[in-house]
Each structure stands twice: as C-alpha cells, then as structure tokens.
C-alpha positions, 0 to 999 in steps of 0.5 A, a space after each residue: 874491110 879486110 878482116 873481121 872477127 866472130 863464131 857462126 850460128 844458125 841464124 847468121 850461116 847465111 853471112 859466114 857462108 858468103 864471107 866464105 867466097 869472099 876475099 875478107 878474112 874472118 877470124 874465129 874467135 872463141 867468145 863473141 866478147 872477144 870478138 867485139 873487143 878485137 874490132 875495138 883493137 883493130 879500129 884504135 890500132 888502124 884507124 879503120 872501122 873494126 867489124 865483129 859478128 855473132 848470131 842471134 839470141 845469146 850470141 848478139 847479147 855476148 857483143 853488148 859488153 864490147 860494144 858499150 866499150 867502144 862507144 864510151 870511148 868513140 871507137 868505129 865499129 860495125 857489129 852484125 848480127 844474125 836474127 830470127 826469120 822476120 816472120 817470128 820476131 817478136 814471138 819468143 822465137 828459139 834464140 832471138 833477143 831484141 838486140 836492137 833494142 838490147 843495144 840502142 843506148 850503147 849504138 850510135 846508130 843501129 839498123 833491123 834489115 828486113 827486106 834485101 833490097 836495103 842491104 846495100 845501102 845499110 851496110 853503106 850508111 853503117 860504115 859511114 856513121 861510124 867513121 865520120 863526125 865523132 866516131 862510135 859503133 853501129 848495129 846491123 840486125 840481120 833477119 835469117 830470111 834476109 840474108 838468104 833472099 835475092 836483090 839486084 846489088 848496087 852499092 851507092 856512091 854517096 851516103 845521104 841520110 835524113 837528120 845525118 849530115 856531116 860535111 867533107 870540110 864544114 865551115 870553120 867557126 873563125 870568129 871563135 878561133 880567133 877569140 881563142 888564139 887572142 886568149 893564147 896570145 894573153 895567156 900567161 900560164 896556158 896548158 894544153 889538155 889533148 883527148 883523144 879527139 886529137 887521135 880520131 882527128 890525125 890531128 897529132 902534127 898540128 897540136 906539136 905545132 901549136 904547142 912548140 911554136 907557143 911554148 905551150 906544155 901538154 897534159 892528156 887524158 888517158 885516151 890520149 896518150 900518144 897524141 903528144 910525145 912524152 919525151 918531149 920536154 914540154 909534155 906533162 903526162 897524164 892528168 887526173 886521179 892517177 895523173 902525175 902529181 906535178 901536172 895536176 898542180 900545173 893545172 890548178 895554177 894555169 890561167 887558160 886550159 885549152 882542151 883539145 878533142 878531150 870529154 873533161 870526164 870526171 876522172 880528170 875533172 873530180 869535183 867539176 867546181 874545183 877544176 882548174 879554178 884559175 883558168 879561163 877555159 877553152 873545149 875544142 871538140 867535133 860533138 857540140 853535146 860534149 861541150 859544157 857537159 861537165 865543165 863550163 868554158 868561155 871559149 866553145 869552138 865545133 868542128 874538127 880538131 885537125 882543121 880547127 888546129 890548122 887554122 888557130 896555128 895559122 893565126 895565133 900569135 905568140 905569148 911569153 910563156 917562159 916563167 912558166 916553163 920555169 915554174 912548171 920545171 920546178 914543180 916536176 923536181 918537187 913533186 916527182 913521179 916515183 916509187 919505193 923499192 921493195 922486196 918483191 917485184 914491182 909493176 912499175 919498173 916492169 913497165 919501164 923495162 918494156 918501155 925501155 926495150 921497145 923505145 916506146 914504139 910499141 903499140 901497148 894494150 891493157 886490161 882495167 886496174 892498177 897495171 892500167 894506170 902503171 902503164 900510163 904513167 911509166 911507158 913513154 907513149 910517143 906516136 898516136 895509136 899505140 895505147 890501145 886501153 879501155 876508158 870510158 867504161 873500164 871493161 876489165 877483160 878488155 886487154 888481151 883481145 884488144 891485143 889480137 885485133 890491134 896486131 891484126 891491124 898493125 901486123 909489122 908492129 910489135 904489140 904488147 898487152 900489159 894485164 893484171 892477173 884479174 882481167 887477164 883472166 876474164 878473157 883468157 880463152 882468146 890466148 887460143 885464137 892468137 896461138 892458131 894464128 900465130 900471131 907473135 904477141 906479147 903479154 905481160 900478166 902482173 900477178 898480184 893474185 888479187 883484183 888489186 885495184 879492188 884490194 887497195 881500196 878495201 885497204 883504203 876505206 873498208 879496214 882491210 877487209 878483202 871481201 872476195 877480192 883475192 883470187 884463185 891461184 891460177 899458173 899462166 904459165 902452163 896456161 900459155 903452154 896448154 894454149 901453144 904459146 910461150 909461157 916464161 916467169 920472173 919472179 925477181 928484178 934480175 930477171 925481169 929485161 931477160 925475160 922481155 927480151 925472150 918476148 921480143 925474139 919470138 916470133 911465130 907465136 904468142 909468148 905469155 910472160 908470169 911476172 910474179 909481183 908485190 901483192 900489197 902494192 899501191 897505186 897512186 
C-alpha cells in the first residue's frame, strides 16, 4: 500500500493522524464516492489493492456506491472506516450507521475491530481476501476508542482463516482440462469468450498462445477488453447488446464457445436459452458459483485462468479451423461496424481520433452510457489494464475518479476519461483534487446536453417522450478553468485531432476537453 484516497472526520482522526507519520501518501479527495471510485482506479490500473477511507455515519454510507461497483466487478479494495466509540454502538450514536451491516451484500468479506490487539491480524487477512481467489472489496469498521487504544504490534507472516483457504498453486482439474482440449481438437467452429478473469488472472500471454497456435478468433466482455489485442487479426471485439454485429453472429454459428474468466452475464447472454444455441460450451473461471449461473456448459473446469491456460496450451492439439476463419472474414465485410456522418460532431470518430493518437496505449476510463459503449467498440484496446470502466453495476459517475486513481497507478502513463455530459457531471467536483495535485489527465466530456442512453431509449419504446432526460446546460469549459485545469472545446470535425493533440502536450495539469456533439445520435 503506498497511497490511499479519502476525507478525515471525527471518528476516523486516530487513523489519518497516523497515516500522517507515515511514508503512505493519503490523497484528499472532495466526496468519499470519489474516494472509493479511485481505489477501484488504482486497483484496475495497478494490479494492486485500492485502499479508500471515510469516518463514520454519512461519510461510511458515501463509500457504499463505490463499493457495490468494485464488487460487481471483482475489483480488490480495502475500504476502512471509522465508527462510534464501541461503548455506544448500537445507541443511535451522533453519526454511526451499521456500515457493516449497510455494506455486507456488497463485501467480500467485512470486519468490526473492537479490540487492538486483532488489528494486525484484520488488516493482514483484508488484504489477503481481496487479492486472492476471485478478488472483490473488504470492510474494515474501525471503533474510535479502537484506534486510540495501545497493542504490542506484530504483523503475521502467514494468513490462516477458518472456512478461507486458497492455495499458492491449487491442484489442477487435468481430467477436465483434457476433456476440453479434446473439444478443441474437434472443434470445428470454436470462438474464444475472455472476461476479465483473464486480467485479474495476468493470464493475457497465455490466452495469445492458445488462440494463435489454435487458430482460434476471440470475442470478450466488456471488462475484458485488453485481455487480447483488437488489432490482432484473429480478434472479434466486444460481444453482447452493444457488440459488434459480426461477432455476435459468429457466436450463434460456433460449434464450441470457450469462455475464459467470463460471468456470462445477461448483457452478452440476452435470453440464456437463445445463446449460442449451436455451441457446446465450456466456462473456465477461478469461482465455482459462477459456473452454470446463468448459462449451463458441458465442460466446467475451477481453478486459475493462468495455470488452467498453461496447462490446456501444454496439451491441446491443433484443429482445422481454416473455413472458419474464412467464413468469420466474410461475415465482418457483410456486416461491418460503422456509422453515418452527420452534420454535428459524432462520439464515434472522437474515439477513433484518441484511439489514433495514442495507438492505443493509452489507459482509457469511462463513466456509464453511450460514450461507454462508443469506447468499446471504436478504441482499439491492446494491452490488459487499460479500460478502466464500470460493468456490473454501471455506476454513472464512475469515469473521472477512476481516472485519478488510475493515473495514481500508472503514474508514467497517459490516462484519458471518455465521459458523457450526464456522468461526467455526477462527480465533477474531483476535477479539483486532480488540479491540486497536478495530475496531467486527460477528459474528453461528449456533450449531447442529455442523459443519452436515457434519450434513446425514451426515442425507442416511450413515443419520444424526454421525461427529464434532457439536462441543464452546463459550460465545462470554465468549470475546467475554475478548477485550474485546462479547458478546450470543439465543436467541429476539424477541430476535434487539434484539440487532442492540445491534450496530450499538457503536462503538469489536467486538461478538460468540451466536444460539443450530435444530440440525437444513437447507439447500436
């Protein structure tokens, strides 16, 4: 742990004053939602467990949102919290709240420390349960009179918790493994479907591997963009509701559908019965629960995506996959991924534009909404870690904190937040802690001066009526500048690589940029 991000209070005074003496840089943030969003950043970004902290009542309650969000989408951080003196809780005490209980559904695992002597050992296990097995968010509850009382430290060596046990390097299931490399072997029409298990997992190398040496194409979730290079030619993008239309014909024609550290969630899915109908199926994920939740497959296999990868590459033979290649090539020039110009400014060629600039290195943050889903499907994600978006929950909001802590992470690399007018407002306020700390960001806001998701579906199946969905008018580019960033707007094509480029040269601030887009444009 080397940086956190949260706002002091009375009960958690005890734990800022000594993260004051300590070498762990604490970074103010202005809403505890911010705070618990960038962890969420720092940890995607990192690959480290995120830490975020707020004191009790309100201030814990401000976390939830951030904390459901990280969990929704496997994410390891550690949020601690301060709490009413242990002598009261339960009382109605000024500002306590049941954080544990508040927050238990959306935990992996959450702990109330009432005695000093456990906080060695509690800080040791939360650390542990969120970065081992499928990761996800621990609570640490701290009482005021907790954090004040006196203990002999020892920090354990080892973590040993009863009913918790996940092994180094756990026994692999080979008769499973082979089973499914005897499938690929078979396999005529096989696609690959990567979650972002295969992130958590470092597992990237070795689904390349599989997938090259098979002459397999790759689909992925959303949350695993990255996890194979888009400009591979044997990748299909993104599946799902706002997949490529391509790649979701590919997978109602496949014979066997591997998914890889993927949820099979309903977005990718739609109706489970419908879902790759032709396909024997196969699930390969670290959670046994996940397995046949949603979709049933023939061929379950726990454990590790990496050591389950390393071993199924080791022992597969090759298939002839060559008509199928063909096949899927002709289904990408019949049904192609593009748009139609228009006389405004269009989300979609903004993306490629960044895509452009930055060759896709970039580590790229979104809110929720329609630019979410432009981003998926027109930057070229190549390299693990650099979408940073919400999934699971879809907490609009989510993109511009996220950015903070993902450049906290990655603090060498350029990081962009492609966000909506709409959730680029909902935590807007952080544009000041990124300003304070000179933190050389990026934003573009695509200003449709709607909630456009909302919009186009009001357009869809409610006759066009915008019941609230279109929103106040707000100028971000003085609200950059009020904030001390840099704030630029482009209203027209021409102008859309000039003001990027602006962007990109900045670089002892954050630099906001106002593209000013087509208000009716939809997202497919």
């Amino acid at each position: 742990m080397d940086v956190a991000f949260g706002i002091p209070g009375g009960a958690n005074l005890p734990t800022f004053d000594a993260l004051y003496q300590s070498d762990i840089k604490v970074v103010l943030t202005v809403h505890e939602q911010g705070a618990a969003h960038m962890a969420d950043g720092y940890a995607r970004a990192s690959g480290k467990v995120g830490v975020c902290l707020a004191t009790s009542g309100p201030r814990a309650t401000n976390l939830v949102t951030g904390i459901a969000t990280a969990y929704m989408d496997s994410i390891p951080i550690v949020a601690i919290t301060g709490q009413v003196r242990t002598s009261v809780i339960g009382n109605d005490a000024f500002q306590e709240a049941d954080t544990i209980g508040i927050t238990r559904p959306v935990t992996k695992h959450s702990y109330l420390v009432k005695d000093p002597n456990e906080m060695a050992r509690v800080v040791r296990e939360a650390f542990h349960i969120a970065q081992t097995g499928r990761p996800g968010p621990v609570l640490i509850d701290l009482p005021v009179d907790t954090t004040v009382g006196e203990a002999e430290f020892t920090y354990p060596d080892k973590v040993a918790i009863r009913g918790y046990r996940v092994q180094a390097k756990p026994r692999l299931q080979h008769g499973a493994i082979k089973k499914v490399a005897d499938a690929i072997a078979k396999g005529k029409r096989p696609i690959i479907y990567a979650g972002a298990g295969v992130i958590h997992a470092g597992a990237a190398k070795e689904l390349a591997e599989l997938a090259r040496t098979q002459r397999i194409p790759v689909t992925t979730s959303l949350l695993g963009l990255g996890g194979f290079p888009e400009t591979d030619a044997l990748s299909l993008g993104m599946l799902g509701m706002h997949g490529f239309e391509y790649t979701n014909y590919a997978v109602a024609e496949a014979d066997l559908l591997i998914g890889i550290g993927a949820r099979f969630d309903d977005r990718v899915t739609g109706k489970p019965d419908e879902f790759a109908r032709k396909a024997k199926k196969v699930h390969i994920d670290v959670d046994p629960s996940s397995i046949n939740k949603t979709i049933i497959v023939d061929y379950p296999v726990v454990g590790d995506v990496r050591d389950v990868l390393q071993e199924l590459n080791r022992i597969v033979k090759p298939g002839d996959t060559k008509e199928w290649l063909k096949k899927i090539r002709e289904m990408r020039k019949q049904y192609p991924l593009t748009y139609r110009e228009k006389k405004k400014l269009l989300p979609q060629y903004i993306v490629q534009q960044i895509s452009e600039a930055t060759k896709g290195n970039a580590v790229v943050c979104t809110g929720v909404g329609q630019h979410q889903m432009w981003t998926a499907q027109f930057y070229n994600f190549n390299k693990p870690r650099s979408l940073i978006t919400s999934g699971g929950l879809g907490t609009m909001g989510f993109g511009l904190p996220a950015t903070i802590g993902a450049q906290f992470g990655r603090p060498k690399d350029v990081v962009w937040d492609i966000d909506g007018d709409g959730s680029f407002s909902m935590t807007a306020q952080e544009l000041a802690t990124a300003a304070h700390h000179k933190l050389p960001i990026k934003v573009a806001i695509m200003n449709n001066q709607h909630h456009g998701m909302v919009r186009q579906w009001q357009d869809l199946f409610y006759e066009g009526r915008h019941a609230q969905s279109k929103i106040n008018v707000v100028d971000f580019v003085k609200l950059a500048e009020a904030n001390g960033c840099v704030g630029i707007r482009a209203a027209k094509k021409a102008d859309v690589r000039k003001a990027i480029d602006k962007a990109m040269a900045v670089k002892d601030r954050p630099t906001v940029i106002e593209f000013m887009v087509e208000e009716a444009e939809n997202c497919w």
